[in-house]
C-alpha positions as YAML, in Angstrom:
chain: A
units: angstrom
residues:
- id: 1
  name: UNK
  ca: [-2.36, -15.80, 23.99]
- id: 2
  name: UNK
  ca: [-1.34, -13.94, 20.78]
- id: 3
  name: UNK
  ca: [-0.54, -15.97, 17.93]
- id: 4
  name: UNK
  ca: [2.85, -16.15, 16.33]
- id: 5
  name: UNK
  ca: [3.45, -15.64, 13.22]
- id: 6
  name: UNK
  ca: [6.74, -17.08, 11.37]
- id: 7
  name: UNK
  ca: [8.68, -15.18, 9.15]
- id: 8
  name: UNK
  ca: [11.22, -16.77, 7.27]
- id: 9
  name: UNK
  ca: [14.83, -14.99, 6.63]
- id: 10
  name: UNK
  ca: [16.93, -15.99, 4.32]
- id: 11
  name: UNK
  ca: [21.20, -15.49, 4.25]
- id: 12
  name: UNK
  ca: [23.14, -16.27, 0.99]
- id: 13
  name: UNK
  ca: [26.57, -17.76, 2.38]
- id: 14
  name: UNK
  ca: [28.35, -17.52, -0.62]
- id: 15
  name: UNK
  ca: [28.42, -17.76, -4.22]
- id: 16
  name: UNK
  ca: [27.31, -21.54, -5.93]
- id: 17
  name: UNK
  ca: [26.56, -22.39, -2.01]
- id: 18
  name: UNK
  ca: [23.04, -23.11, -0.85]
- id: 19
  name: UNK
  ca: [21.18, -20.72, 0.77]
- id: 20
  name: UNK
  ca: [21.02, -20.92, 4.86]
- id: 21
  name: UNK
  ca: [17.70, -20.61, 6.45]
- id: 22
  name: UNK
  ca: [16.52, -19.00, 9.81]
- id: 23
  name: UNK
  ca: [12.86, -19.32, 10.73]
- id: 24
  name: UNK
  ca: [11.99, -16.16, 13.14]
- id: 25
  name: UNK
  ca: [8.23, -15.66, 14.00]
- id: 26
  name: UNK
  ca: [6.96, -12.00, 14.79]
- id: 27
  name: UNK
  ca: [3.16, -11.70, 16.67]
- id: 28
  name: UNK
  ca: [0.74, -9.31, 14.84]
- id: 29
  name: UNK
  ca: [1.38, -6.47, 17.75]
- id: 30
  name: UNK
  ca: [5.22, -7.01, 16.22]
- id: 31
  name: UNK
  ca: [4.04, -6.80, 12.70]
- id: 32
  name: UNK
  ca: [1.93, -3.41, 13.34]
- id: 33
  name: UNK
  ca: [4.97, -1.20, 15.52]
- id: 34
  name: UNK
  ca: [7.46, -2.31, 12.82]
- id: 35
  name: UNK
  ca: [4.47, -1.28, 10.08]
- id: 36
  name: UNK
  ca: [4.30, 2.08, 12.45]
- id: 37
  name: UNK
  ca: [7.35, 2.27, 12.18]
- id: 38
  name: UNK
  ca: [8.27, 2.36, 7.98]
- id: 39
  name: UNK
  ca: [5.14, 4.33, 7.54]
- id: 40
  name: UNK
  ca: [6.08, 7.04, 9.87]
- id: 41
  name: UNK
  ca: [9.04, 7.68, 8.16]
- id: 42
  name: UNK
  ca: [8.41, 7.37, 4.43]
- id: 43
  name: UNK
  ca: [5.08, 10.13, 5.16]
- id: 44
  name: UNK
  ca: [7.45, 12.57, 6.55]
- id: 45
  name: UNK
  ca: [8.52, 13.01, 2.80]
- id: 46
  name: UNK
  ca: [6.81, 10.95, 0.14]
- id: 47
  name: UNK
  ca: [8.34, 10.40, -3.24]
- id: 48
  name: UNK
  ca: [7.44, 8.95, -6.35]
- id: 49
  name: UNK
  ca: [9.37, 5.55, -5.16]
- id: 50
  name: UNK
  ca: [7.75, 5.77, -1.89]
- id: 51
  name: UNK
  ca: [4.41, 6.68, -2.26]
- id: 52
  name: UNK
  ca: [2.75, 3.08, -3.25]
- id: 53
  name: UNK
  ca: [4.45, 1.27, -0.56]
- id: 54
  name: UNK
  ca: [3.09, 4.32, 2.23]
- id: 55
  name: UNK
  ca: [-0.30, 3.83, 0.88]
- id: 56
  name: UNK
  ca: [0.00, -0.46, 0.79]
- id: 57
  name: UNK
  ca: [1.57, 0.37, 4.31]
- id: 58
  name: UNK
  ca: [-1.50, 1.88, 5.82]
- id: 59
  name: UNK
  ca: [-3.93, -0.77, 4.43]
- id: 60
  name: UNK
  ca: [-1.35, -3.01, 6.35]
- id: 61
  name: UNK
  ca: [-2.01, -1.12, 9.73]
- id: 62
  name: UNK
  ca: [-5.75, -0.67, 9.50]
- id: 63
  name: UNK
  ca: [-6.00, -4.19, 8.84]
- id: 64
  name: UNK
  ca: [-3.69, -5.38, 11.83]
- id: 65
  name: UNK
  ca: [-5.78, -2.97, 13.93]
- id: 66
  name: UNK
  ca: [-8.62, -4.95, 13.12]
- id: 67
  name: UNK
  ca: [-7.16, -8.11, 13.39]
- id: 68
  name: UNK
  ca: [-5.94, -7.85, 16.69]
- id: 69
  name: UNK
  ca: [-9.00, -6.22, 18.37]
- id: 70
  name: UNK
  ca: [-10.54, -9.14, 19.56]
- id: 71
  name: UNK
  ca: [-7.76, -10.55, 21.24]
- id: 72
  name: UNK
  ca: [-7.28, -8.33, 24.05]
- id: 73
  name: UNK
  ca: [-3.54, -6.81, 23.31]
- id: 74
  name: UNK
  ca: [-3.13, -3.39, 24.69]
- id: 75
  name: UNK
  ca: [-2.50, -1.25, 21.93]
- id: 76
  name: UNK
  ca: [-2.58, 2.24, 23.45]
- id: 77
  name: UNK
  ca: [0.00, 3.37, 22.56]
- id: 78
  name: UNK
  ca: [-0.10, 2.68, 18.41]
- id: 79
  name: UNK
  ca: [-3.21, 3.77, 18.31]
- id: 80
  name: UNK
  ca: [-1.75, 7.55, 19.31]
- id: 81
  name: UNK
  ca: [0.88, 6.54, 16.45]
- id: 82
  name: UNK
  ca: [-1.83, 5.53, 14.18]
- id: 83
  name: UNK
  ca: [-4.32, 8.37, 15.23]
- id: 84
  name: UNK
  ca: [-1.04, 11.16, 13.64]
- id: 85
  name: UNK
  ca: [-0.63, 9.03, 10.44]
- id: 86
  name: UNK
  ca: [-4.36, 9.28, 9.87]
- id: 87
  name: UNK
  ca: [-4.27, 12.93, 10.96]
- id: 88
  name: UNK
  ca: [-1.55, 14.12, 8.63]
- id: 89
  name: UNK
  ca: [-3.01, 12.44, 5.48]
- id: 90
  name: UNK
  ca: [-6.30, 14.42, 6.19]
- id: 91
  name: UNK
  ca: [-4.45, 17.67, 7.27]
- id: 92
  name: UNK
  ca: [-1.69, 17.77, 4.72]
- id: 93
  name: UNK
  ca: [-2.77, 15.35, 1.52]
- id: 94
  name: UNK
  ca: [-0.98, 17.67, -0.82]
- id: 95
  name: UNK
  ca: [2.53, 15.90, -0.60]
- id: 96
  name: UNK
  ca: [0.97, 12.48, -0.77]
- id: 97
  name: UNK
  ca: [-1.04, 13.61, -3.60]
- id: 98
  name: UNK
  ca: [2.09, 15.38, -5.73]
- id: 99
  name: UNK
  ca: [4.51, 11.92, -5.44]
- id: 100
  name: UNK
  ca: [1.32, 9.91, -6.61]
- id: 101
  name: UNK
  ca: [1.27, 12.25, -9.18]
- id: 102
  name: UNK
  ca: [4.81, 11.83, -10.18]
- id: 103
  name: UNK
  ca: [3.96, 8.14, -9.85]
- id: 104
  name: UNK
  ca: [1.46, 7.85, -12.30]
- id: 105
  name: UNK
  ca: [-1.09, 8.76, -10.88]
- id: 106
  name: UNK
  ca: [-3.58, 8.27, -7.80]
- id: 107
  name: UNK
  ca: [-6.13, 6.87, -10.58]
- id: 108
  name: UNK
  ca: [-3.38, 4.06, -11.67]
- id: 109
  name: UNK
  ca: [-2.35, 3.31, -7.73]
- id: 110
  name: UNK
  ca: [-6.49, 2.88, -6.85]
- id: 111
  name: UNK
  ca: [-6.63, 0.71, -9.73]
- id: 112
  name: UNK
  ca: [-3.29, -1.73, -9.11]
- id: 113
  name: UNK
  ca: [-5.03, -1.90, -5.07]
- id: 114
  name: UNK
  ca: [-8.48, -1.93, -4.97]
- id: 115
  name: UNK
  ca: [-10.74, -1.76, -3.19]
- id: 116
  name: UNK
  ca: [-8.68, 1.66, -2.53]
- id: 117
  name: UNK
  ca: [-11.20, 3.26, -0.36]
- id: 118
  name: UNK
  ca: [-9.47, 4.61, 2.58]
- id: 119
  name: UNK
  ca: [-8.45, 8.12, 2.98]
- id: 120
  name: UNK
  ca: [-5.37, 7.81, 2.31]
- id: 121
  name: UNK
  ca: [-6.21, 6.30, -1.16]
- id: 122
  name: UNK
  ca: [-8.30, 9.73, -1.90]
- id: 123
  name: UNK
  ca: [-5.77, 12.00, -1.24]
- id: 124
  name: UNK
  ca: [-5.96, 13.88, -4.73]
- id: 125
  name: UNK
  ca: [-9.49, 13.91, -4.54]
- id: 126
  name: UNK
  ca: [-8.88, 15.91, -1.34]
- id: 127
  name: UNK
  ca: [-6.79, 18.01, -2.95]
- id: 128
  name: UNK
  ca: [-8.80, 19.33, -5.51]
- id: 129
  name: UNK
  ca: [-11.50, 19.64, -3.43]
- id: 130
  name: UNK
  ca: [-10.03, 21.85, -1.38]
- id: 131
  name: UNK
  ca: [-8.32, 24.00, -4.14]
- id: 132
  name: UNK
  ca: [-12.18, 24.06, -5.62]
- id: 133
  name: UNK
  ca: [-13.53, 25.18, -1.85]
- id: 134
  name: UNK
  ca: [-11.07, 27.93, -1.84]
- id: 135
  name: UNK
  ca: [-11.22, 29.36, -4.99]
- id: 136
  name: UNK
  ca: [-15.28, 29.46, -5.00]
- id: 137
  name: UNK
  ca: [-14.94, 31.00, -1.17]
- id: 138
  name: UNK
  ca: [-13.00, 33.61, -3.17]
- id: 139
  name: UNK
  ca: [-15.23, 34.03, -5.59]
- id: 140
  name: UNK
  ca: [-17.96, 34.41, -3.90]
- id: 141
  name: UNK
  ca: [-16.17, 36.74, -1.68]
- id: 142
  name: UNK
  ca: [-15.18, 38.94, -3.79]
- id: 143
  name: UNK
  ca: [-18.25, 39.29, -6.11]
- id: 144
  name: UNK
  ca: [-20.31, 39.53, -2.80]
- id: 145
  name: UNK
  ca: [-17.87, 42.26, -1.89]
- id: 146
  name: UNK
  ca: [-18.16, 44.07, -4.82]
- id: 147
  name: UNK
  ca: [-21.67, 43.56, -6.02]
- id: 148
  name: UNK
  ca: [-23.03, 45.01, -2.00]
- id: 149
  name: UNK
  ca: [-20.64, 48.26, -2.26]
- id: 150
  name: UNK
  ca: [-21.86, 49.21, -5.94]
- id: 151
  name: UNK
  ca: [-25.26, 48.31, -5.14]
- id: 152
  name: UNK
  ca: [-25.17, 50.41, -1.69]
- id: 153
  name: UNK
  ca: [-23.17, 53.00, -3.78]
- id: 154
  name: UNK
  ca: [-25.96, 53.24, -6.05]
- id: 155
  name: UNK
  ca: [-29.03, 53.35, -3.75]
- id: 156
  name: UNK
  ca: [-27.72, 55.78, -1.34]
- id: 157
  name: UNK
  ca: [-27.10, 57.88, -4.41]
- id: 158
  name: UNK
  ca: [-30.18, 57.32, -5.94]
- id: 159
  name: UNK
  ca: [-32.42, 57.45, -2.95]
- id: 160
  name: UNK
  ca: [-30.80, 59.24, -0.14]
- id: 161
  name: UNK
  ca: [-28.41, 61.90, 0.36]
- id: 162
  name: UNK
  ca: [-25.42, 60.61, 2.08]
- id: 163
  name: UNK
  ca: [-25.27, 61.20, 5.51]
- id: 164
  name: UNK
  ca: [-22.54, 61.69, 7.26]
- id: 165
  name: UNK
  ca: [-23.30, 58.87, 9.95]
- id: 166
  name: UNK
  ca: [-23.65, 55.79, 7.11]
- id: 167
  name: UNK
  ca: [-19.93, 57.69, 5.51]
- id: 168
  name: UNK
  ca: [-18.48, 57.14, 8.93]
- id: 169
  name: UNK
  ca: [-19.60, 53.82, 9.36]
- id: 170
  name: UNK
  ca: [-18.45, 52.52, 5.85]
- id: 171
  name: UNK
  ca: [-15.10, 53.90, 6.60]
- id: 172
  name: UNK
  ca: [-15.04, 52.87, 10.49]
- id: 173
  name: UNK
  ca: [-15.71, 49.18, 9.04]
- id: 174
  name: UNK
  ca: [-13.20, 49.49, 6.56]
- id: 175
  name: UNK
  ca: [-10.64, 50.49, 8.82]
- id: 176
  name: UNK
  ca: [-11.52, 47.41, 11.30]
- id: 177
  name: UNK
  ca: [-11.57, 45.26, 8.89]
- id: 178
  name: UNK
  ca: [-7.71, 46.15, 7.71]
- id: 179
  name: UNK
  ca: [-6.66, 45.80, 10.71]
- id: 180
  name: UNK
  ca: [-8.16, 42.44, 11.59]
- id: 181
  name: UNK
  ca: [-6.59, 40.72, 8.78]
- id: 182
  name: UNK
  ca: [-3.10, 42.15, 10.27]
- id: 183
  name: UNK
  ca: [-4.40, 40.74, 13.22]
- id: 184
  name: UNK
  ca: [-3.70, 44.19, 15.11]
- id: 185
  name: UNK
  ca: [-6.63, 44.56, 17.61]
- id: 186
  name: UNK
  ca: [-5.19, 47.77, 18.84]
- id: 187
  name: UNK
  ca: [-5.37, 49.61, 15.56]
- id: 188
  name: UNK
  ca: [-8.80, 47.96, 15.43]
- id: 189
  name: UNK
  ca: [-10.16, 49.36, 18.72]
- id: 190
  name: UNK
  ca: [-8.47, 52.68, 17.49]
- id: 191
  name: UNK
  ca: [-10.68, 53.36, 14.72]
- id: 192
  name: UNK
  ca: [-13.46, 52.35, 16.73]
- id: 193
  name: UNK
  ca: [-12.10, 54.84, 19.36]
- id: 194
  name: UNK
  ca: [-11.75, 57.73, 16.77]
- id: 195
  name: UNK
  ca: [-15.69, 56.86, 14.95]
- id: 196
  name: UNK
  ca: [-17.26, 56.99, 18.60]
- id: 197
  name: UNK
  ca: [-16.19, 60.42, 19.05]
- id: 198
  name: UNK
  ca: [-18.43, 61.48, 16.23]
- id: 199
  name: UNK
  ca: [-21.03, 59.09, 16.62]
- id: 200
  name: UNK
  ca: [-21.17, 58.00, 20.58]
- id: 201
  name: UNK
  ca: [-24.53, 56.79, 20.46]
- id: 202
  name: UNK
  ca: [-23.73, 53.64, 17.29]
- id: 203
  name: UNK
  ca: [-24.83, 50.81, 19.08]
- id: 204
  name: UNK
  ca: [-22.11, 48.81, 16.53]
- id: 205
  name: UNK
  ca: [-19.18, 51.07, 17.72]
- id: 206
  name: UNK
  ca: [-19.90, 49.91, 21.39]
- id: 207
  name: UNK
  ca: [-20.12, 46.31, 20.51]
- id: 208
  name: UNK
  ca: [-16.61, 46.48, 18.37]
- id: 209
  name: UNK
  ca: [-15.47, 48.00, 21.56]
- id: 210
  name: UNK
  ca: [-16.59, 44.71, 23.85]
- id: 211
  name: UNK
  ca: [-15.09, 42.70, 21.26]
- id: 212
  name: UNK
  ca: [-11.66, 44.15, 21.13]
- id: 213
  name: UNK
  ca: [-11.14, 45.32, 23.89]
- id: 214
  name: UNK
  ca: [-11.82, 41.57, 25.03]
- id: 215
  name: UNK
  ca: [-9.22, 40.43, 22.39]
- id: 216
  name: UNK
  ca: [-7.11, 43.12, 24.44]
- id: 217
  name: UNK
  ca: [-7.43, 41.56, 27.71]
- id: 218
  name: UNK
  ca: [-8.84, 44.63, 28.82]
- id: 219
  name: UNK
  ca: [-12.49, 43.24, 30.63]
- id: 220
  name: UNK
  ca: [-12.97, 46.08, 32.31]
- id: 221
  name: UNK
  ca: [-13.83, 48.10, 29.81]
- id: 222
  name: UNK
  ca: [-15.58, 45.25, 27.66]
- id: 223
  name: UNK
  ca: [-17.96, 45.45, 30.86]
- id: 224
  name: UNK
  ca: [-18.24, 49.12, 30.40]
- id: 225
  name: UNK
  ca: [-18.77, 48.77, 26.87]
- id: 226
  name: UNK
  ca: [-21.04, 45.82, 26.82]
- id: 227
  name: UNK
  ca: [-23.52, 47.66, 29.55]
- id: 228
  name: UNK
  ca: [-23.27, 50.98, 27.29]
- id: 229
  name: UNK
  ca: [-24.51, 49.03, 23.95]
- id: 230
  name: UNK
  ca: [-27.50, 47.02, 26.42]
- id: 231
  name: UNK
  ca: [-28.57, 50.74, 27.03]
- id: 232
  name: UNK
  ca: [-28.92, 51.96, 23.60]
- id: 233
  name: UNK
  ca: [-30.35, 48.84, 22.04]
- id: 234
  name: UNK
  ca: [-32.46, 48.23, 25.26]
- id: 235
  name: UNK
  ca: [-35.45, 47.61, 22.84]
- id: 236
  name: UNK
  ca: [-33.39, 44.79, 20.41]
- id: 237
  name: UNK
  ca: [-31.61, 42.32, 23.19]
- id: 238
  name: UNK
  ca: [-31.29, 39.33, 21.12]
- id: 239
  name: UNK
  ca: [-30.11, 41.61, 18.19]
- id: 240
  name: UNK
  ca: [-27.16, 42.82, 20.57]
- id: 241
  name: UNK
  ca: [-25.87, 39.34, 20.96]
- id: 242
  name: UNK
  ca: [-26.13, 37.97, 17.60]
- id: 243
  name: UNK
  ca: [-24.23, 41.11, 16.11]
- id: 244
  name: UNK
  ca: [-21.84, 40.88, 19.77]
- id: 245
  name: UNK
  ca: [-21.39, 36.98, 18.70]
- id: 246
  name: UNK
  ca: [-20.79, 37.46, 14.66]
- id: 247
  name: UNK
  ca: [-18.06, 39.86, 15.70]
- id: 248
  name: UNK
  ca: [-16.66, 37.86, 18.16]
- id: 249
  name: UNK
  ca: [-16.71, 34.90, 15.42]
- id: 250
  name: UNK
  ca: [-14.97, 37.39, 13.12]
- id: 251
  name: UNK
  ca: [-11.92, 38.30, 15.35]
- id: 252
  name: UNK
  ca: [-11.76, 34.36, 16.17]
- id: 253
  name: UNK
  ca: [-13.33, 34.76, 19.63]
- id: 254
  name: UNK
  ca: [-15.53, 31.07, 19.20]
- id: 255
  name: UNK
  ca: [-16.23, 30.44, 22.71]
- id: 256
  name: UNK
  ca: [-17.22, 34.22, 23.65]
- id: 257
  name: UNK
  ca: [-19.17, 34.02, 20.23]
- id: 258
  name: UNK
  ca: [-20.88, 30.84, 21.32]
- id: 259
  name: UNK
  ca: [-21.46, 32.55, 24.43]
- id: 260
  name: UNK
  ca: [-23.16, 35.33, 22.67]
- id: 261
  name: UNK
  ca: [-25.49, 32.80, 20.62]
- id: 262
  name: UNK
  ca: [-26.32, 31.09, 23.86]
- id: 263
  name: UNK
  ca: [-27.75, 34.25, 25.31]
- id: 264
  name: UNK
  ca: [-29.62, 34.91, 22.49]
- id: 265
  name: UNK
  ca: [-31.33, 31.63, 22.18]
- id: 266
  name: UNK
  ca: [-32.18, 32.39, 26.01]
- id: 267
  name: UNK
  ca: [-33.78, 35.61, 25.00]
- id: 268
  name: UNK
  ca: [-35.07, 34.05, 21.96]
- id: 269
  name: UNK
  ca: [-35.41, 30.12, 21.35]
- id: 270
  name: UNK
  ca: [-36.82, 30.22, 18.06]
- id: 271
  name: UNK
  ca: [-33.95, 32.52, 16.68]
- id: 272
  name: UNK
  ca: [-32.70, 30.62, 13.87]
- id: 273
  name: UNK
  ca: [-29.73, 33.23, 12.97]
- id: 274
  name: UNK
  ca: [-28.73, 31.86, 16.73]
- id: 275
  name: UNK
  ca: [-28.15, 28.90, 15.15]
- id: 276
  name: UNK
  ca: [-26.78, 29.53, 12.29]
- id: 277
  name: UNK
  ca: [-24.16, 31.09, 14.24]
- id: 278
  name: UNK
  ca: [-23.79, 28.03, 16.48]
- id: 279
  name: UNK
  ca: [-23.31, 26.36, 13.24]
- id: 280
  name: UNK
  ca: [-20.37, 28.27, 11.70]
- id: 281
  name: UNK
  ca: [-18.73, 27.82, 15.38]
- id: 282
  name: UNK
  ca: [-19.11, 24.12, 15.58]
- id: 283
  name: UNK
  ca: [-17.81, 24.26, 11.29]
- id: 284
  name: UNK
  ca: [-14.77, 26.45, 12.48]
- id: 285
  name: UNK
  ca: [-14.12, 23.95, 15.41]
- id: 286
  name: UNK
  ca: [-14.09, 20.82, 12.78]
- id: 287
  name: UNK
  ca: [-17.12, 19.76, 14.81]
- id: 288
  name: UNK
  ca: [-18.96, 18.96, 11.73]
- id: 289
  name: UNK
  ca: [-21.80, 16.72, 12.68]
- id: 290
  name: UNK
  ca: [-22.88, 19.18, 15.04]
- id: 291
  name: UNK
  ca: [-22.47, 21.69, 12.49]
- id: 292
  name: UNK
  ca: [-24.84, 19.81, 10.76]
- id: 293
  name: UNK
  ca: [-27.55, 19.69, 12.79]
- id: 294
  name: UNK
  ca: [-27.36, 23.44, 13.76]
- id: 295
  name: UNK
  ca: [-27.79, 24.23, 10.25]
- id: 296
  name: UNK
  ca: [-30.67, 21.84, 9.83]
- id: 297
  name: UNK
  ca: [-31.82, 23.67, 12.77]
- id: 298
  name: UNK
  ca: [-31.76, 26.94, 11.37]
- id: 299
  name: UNK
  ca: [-33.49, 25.60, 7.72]
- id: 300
  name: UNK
  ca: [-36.45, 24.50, 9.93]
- id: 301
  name: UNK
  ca: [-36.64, 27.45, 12.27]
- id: 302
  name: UNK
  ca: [-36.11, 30.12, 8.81]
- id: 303
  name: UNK
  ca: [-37.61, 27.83, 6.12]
- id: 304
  name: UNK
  ca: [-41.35, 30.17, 6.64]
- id: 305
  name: UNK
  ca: [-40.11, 33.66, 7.85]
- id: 306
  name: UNK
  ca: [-36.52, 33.88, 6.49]
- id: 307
  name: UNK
  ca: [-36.29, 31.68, 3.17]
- id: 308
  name: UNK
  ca: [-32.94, 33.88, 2.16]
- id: 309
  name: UNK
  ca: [-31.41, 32.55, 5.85]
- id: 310
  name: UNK
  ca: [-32.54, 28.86, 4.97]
- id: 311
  name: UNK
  ca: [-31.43, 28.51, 1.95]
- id: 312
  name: UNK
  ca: [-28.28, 29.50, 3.16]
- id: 313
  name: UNK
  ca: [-27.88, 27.22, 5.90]
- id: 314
  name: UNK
  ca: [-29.19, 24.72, 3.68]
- id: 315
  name: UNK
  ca: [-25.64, 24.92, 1.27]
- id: 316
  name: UNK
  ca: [-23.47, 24.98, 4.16]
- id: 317
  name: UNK
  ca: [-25.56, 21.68, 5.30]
- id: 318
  name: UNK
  ca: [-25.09, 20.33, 1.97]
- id: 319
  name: UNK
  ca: [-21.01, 21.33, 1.73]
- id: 320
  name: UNK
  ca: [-20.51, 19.67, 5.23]
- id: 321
  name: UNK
  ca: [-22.18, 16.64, 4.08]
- id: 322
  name: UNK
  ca: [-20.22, 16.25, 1.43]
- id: 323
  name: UNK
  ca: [-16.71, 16.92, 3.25]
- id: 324
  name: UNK
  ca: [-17.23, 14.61, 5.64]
- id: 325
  name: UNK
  ca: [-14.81, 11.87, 6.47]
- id: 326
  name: UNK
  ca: [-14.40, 8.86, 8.44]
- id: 327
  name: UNK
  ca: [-11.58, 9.45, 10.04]
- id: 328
  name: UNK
  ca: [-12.12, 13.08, 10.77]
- id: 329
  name: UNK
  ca: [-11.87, 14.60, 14.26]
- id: 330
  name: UNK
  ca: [-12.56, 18.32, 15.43]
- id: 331
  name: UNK
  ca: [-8.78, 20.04, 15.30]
- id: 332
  name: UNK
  ca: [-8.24, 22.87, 16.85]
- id: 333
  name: UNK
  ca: [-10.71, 26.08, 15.56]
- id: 334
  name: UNK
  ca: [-9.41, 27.85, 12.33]
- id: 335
  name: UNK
  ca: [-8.96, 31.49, 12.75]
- id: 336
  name: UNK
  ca: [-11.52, 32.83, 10.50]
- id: 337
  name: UNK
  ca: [-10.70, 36.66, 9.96]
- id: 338
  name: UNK
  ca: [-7.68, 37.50, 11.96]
- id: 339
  name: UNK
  ca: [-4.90, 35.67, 13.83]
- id: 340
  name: UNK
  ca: [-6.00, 34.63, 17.23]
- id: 341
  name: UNK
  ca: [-3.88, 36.01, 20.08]
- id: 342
  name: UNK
  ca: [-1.41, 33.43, 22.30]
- id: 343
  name: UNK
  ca: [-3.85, 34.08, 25.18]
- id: 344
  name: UNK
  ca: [-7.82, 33.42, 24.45]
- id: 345
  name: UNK
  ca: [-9.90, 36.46, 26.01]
- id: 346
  name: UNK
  ca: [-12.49, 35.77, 28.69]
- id: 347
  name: UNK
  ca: [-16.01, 36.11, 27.12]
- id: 348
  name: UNK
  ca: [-18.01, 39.10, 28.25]
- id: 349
  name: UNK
  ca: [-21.63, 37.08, 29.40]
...
C-alpha cells in the first residue's frame, strides 16, 4: 500500500482569533504530479524569482522518483513528464542559466544547495561550454579553410601549372557548397550538371550526382549515377563509398551515409576512415557512446598506418568524453551542412 503522508493546512479565521487547523495527507505519487506540475510551469519561463525554487523543484522530483520505486506505483506516465523537464534543461540551459545569473549566480545557488550535482544545477557550465565548442568549431573552420586554399594556391603555383580540370573542380565545389548551406539541392545538382559537361569522366561529379539527386527523390538517376562512378573508379571500391558516404553525411543524408560506411567495411574491414565516419554519424545522432567506441575503433585501426587519422579520432574521443551526461539521450540527428528535406531520401546501396 502507499504510504500517506500528512500535510497540515492552516486557515486564519480572523484577526486576534486562533488559527483553525485541517490535517490533509497527500501519498508521495500526489507529492511528485503536483511537483510535475509547478516545475512544468515555472521552466517554461524562468526568472530571477523563480529560478531557485525550479532547481529545489527538480531535486524534489528525482528524489520522489527514487523514493517510490520500490513500492510498485505505476508511474508511466510522470516519467514521460519528467523525461521533457530533463530534456529541456539539457537542450535549452541558456534561459535557466541567464535568471540564475540575474539571481546571483549559479556559483551562489550550488553553494546555498549542495550537493548541487544534477544537471540542472550545471546549467551555466553547459552554457559556456557550448559557446566555447562553437566558437573553437569556428575557428578551426575557418583557419582550416583558409590555411588549405593559400597553401593549395601556393603549390599549384609553385609546382604545377594550373589545369583547367583542378580550376573546375575548385569552383564546382564552391558552387555546391553555397548551395548546400541554402539548403537548395537543385542549384547543387546544377553545378554538378554544368562541371560534368566539361569533365564527364570526374568520378566526384558522379558521386555529387547520387547524392543529390537522392536528396531530390529522383532514384532513378542516383542508380544511373551510382553505376556510372562504380565504372570509373572500378579499381578504388571502398574509396567510392567512403567519399559517396562523407557526402551523404554532408547534405545530412545519415542513414544513406551509414549505408555507404557499411559497404565499405564489407569491402574493407580494417578501413578505419569507415569508422571514423560511423563515428561522426552516431555523434550527429546524439548516440555518443557509440560514437565513442567507433572512434576508439578508428585510433586502433589508424594508430600504425594513418597517425594524422588517429589522432584525430582520438580528440573527437576525448570531446565526447567530456560532453557526456547522465541524463542524455540520442535526439533526433543535427543537420550538419544543409537543412534536411521534410521527406528523408532512400539510400542508394
Amino acid at each position: 500500500m502507499t504510504p500517506m503522508i500528512p500535510a497540515m493546512v492552516i486557515f486564519r479565521t480572523g484577526k486576534g482569533m486562533a488559527h483553525a487547523v485541517e490535517s490533509r495527507t497527500y501519498t508521495p505519487a500526489q507529492q511528485l504530479r503536483s511537483a510535475l506540475d509547478e516545475a512544468e510551469r515555472l521552466i517554461v519561463s524562468p526568472t530571477a524569482q523563480t529560478i531557485e525554487k525550479l532547481l529545489t523543484l527538480l531535486d524534489q522530483i528525482e528524489w520522489l522518483f527514487v523514493d517510490l520505486a520500490p513500492m510498485g506505483v505505476d508511474l508511466r506516465p510522470e516519467e514521460g513528464r519528467w523525461q521533457g523537464l530533463r530534456s529541456r534543461v539539457i537542450s535549452k540551459p541558456g534561459p535557466l542559466a541567464a535568471a540564475a545569473a540575474a539571481a546571483g549566480g549559479m556559483k551562489k545557488l550550488r553553494a546555498a544547495h549542495p550537493p548541487a550535482t544534477s544537471a540542472w544545477w550545471q546549467v551555466d557550465v553547459m552554457v559556456a561550454e557550448r559557446r566555447r565548442r562553437a566558437l573553437t568549431r569556428f575557428s578551426i573552420s575557418a583557419a582550416a579553410v583558409v590555411g588549405t586554399l593559400l597553401l593549395l594556391y601556393w603549390a599549384i603555383n609553385t609546382f604545377f601549372p594550373p589545369s583547367p580540370e583542378a580550376v573546375l573542380m575548385v569552383e564546382t565545389n564552391s558552387a555546391i557548397d553555397a548551395a548546400l548551406q541554402q539548403g537548395d539541392f537543385a542549384a547543387a545538382r546544377q553545378a554538378v550538371d554544368q562541371a560534368r559537361t566539361q569533365a564527364p569522366n570526374e568520378p566526384e561529379l558522379w558521386l555529387w550526382d547520387v547524392t543529390l539527386s537522392e536528396q531530390l527523390g529522383d532514384q532513378t538517376r542516383a542508380e544511373a549515377s551510382l553505376a556510372k562512378a562504380k565504372e570509373l573508379l572500378s579499381d578504388q571500391p571502398t574509396g567510392l563509398w567512403l567519399t559517396l558516404g562523407n557526402q551523404r553525411m554532408q547534405v545530412g543524408n545519415l542513414d544513406g551515409a551509414e549505408a555507404a560506411a557499411n559497404e565499405a567495411i564489407a569491402l574493407s574491414p580494417n578501413e578505419p576512415q569507415a569508422y571514423f565516419l560511423l563515428g561522426g554519424i552516431a555523434e550527429a545522432r546524439g548516440d555518443y557512446a557509440k560514437a565513442i567506441d567507433l572512434f576508439d575503433k578508428t585510433y586502433q585501426l589508424a594508430e600504425a598506418d594513418n597517425p594524422q587519422l588517429a589522432v584525430i579520432a582520438k580528440v573527437r574521443m576525448g570531446n565526447l568524453l567530456q560532453r557526456a551526461d547522465p541524463f542524455a539521450t540520442a535526439p533526433a540527428a543535427e543537420t550538419p551542412a544543409a537543412e534536411t528535406p521534410a521527406a528523408a531520401p532512400t539510400p542508394t546501396p
